[in-house]
C-alpha positions in Angstrom: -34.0 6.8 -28.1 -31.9 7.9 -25.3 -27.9 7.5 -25.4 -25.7 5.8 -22.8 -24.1 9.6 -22.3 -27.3 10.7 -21.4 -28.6 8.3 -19.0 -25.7 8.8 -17.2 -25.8 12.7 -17.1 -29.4 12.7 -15.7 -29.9 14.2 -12.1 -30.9 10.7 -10.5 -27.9 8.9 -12.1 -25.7 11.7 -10.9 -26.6 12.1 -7.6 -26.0 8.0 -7.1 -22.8 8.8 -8.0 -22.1 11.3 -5.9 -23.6 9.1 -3.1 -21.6 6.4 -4.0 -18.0 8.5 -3.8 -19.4 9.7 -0.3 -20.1 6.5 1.0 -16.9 4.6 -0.5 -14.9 7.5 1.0 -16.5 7.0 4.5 -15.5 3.6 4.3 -12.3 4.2 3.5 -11.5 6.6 6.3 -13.2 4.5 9.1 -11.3 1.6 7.8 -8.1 3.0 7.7 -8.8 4.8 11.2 -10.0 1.3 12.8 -7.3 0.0 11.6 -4.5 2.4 13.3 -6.8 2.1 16.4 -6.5 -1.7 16.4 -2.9 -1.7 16.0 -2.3 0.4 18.5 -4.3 -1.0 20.7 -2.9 -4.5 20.2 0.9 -3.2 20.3 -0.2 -1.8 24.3 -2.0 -4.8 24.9 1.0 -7.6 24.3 4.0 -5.5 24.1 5.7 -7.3 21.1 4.5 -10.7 22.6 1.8 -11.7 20.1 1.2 -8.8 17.9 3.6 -9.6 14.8 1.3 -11.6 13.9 -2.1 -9.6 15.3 -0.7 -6.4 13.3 -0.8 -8.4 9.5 -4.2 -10.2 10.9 -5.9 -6.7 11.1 -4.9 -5.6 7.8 -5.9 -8.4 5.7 -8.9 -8.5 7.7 -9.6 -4.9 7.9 -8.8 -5.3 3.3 -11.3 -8.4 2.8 -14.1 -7.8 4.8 -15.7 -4.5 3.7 -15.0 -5.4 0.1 -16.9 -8.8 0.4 -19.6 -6.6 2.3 -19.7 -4.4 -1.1 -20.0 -7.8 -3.0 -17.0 -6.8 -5.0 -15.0 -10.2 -6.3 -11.4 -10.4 -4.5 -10.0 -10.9 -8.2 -10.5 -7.3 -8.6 -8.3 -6.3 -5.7 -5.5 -7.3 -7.4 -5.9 -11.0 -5.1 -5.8 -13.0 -8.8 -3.0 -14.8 -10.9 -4.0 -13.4 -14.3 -0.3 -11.4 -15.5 1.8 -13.8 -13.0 4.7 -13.5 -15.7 4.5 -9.3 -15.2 4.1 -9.6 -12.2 7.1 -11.7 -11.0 9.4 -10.1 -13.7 8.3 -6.1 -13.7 9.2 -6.0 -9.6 12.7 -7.2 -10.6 13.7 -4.5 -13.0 12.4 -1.7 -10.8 14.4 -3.2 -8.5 17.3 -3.2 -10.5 16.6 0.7 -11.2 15.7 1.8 -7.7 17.8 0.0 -5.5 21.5 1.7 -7.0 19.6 5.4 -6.5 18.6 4.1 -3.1 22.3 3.2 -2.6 24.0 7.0 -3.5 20.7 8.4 -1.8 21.9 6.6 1.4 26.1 7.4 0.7 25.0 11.3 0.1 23.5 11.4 3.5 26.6 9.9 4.9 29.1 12.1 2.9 26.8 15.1 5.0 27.0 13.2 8.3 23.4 12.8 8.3 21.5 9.8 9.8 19.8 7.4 7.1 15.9 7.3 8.1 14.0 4.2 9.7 16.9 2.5 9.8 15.6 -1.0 10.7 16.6 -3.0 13.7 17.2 -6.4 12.4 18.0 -8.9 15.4 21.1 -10.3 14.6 20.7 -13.8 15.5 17.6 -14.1 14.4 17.9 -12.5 10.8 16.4 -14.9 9.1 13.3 -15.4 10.8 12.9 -11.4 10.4 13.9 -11.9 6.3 10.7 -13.9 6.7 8.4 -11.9 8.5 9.1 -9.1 6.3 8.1 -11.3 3.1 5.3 -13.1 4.3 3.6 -10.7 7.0 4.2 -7.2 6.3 4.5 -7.3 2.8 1.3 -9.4 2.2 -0.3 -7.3 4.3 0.4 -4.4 3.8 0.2 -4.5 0.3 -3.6 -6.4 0.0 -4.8 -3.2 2.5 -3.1 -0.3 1.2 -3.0 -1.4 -2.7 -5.4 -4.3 -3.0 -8.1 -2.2 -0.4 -7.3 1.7 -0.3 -6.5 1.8 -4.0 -8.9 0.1 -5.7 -11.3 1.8 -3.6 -10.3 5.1 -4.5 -10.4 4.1 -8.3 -14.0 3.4 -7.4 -14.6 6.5 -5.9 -13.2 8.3 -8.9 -15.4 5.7 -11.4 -18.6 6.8 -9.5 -17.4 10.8 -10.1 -17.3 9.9 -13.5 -14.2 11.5 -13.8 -13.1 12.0 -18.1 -9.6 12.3 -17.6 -8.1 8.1 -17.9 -4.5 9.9 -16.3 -5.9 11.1 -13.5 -8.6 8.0 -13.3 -5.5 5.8 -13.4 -2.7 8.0 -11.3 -4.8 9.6 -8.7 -5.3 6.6 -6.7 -1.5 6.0 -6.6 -1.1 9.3 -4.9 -3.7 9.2 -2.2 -3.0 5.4 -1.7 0.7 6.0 -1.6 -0.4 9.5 0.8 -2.3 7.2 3.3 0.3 4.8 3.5 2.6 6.9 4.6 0.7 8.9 6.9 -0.8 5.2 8.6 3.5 4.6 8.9 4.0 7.8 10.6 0.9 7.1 12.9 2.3 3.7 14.0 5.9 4.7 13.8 5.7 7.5 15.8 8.1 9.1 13.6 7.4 12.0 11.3 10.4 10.8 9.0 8.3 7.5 7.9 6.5 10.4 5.7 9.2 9.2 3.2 7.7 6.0 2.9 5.2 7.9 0.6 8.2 7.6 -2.3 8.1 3.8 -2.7 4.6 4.0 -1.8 3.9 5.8 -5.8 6.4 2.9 -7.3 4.3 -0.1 -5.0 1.1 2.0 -6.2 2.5 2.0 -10.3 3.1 -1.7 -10.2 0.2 -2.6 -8.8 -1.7 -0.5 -11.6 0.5 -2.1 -14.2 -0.1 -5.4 -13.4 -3.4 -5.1 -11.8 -2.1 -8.0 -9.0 -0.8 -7.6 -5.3 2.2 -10.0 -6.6 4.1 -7.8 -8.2 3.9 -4.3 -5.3 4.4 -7.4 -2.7 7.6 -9.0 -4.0 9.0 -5.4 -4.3 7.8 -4.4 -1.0 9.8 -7.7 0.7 12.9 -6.9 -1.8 13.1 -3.2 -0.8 12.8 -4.2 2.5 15.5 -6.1 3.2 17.9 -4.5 0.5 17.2 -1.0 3.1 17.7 -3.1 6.3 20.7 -4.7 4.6 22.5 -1.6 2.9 21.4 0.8 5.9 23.5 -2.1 8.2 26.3 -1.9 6.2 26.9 2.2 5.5 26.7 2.4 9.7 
């Protein structure tokens, strides 16, 4: 009889693969590309009248759509409740870890007279209605396209390489995902210093492989968020 191993080192096996990765990694570049374009062309089209709410449309859209096309089930984008208790709890602690670094990060830059980056402009009348924008718009969104989408993708561009190596199987997607996110940031930010957001991108990219749900990278996403907009407001 022939083995598992086998069937899947045969030429025809192989070369399904391979067409597999190409065409997953196609997708994933003219997703993220009409997704930038969309945005953009959106932001020029109402000038802040109607697209904070167009911008989150166009990445949940842009997440869901080519995945149900692939017939792949939401549940394994991360869009399920399975580790809820992880995934409410593990986004806390990080916090609790990341945020003080964040603080003497932020006081080092002042002790060197040097601007904090992307400091946000929160409108101060209307802080609370940004508090919840930032929670349930560009967290949500954000995180179901660049972890639910772009990084579970590129796990299943690594699967079809067959790649041996479970650390790079597992980690390699956090990179690249955490790579495009901040690349699409500096793209819509205009701003080549949003190429920082690459660093919380890795710890939004960990939690989501840790507890393999949008949950937990989304509740830290909102936290981080406003504890930047809020810190940031009070060093200036």
């Amino acid at each position: 009889m022939i083995s598992a191993s086998e069937i899947n080192s045969t030429p025809a096996t192989k070369l399904n693969q391979q067409q597999t990765a190409v065409r997953l990694t196609c997708e994933v570049v003219l997703v993220l590309i009409l997704a930038l374009t969309l945005i953009n062309l959106s932001s020029n089209i109402f000038s802040g009248r109607g697209d904070w709410l167009i911008v989150p449309v166009i990445f949940v859209a842009l997440a869901l759509v080519p995945t149900r096309l692939r017939k792949v089930k939401l549940t394994e984008t991360g869009l399920n409740f399975k580790h809820l208790k992880s995934a409410l709890l593990l986004p806390l602690v990080v916090s609790l870890i990341i945020f003080p670094v964040t603080v003497v990060g932020l006081l080092i830059l002042r002790h060197f007279n040097l601007a904090a980056p992307l400091i946000p402009q929160v409108p101060s009348e209307l802080w609370l209605s940004w508090i919840f924008y930032q929670v349930m718009y560009i967290a949500v969104a954000e995180e179901i396209f660049f972890r639910g989408y772009c990084q579970s993708t590129i796990y299943q561009i690594l699967v079809s390489l067959n790649f041996k190596n479970p650390p790079r199987q597992a980690y390699l997607p956090i990179i690249f995902s955490a790579g495009i996110f901040a690349l699409a940031h500096v793209a819509l930010a205009n701003n080549l210093l949003a190429i920082v957001t690459f660093f919380p991108g890795i710890i939004l990219g960990w939690l989501f492989l840790r507890t393999k749900s949008v949950i937990a990278p989304i509740i830290f996403h909102a936290l981080a968020n406003i504890f930047y907009a809020g810190v940031t407001h009070w060093l200036v």
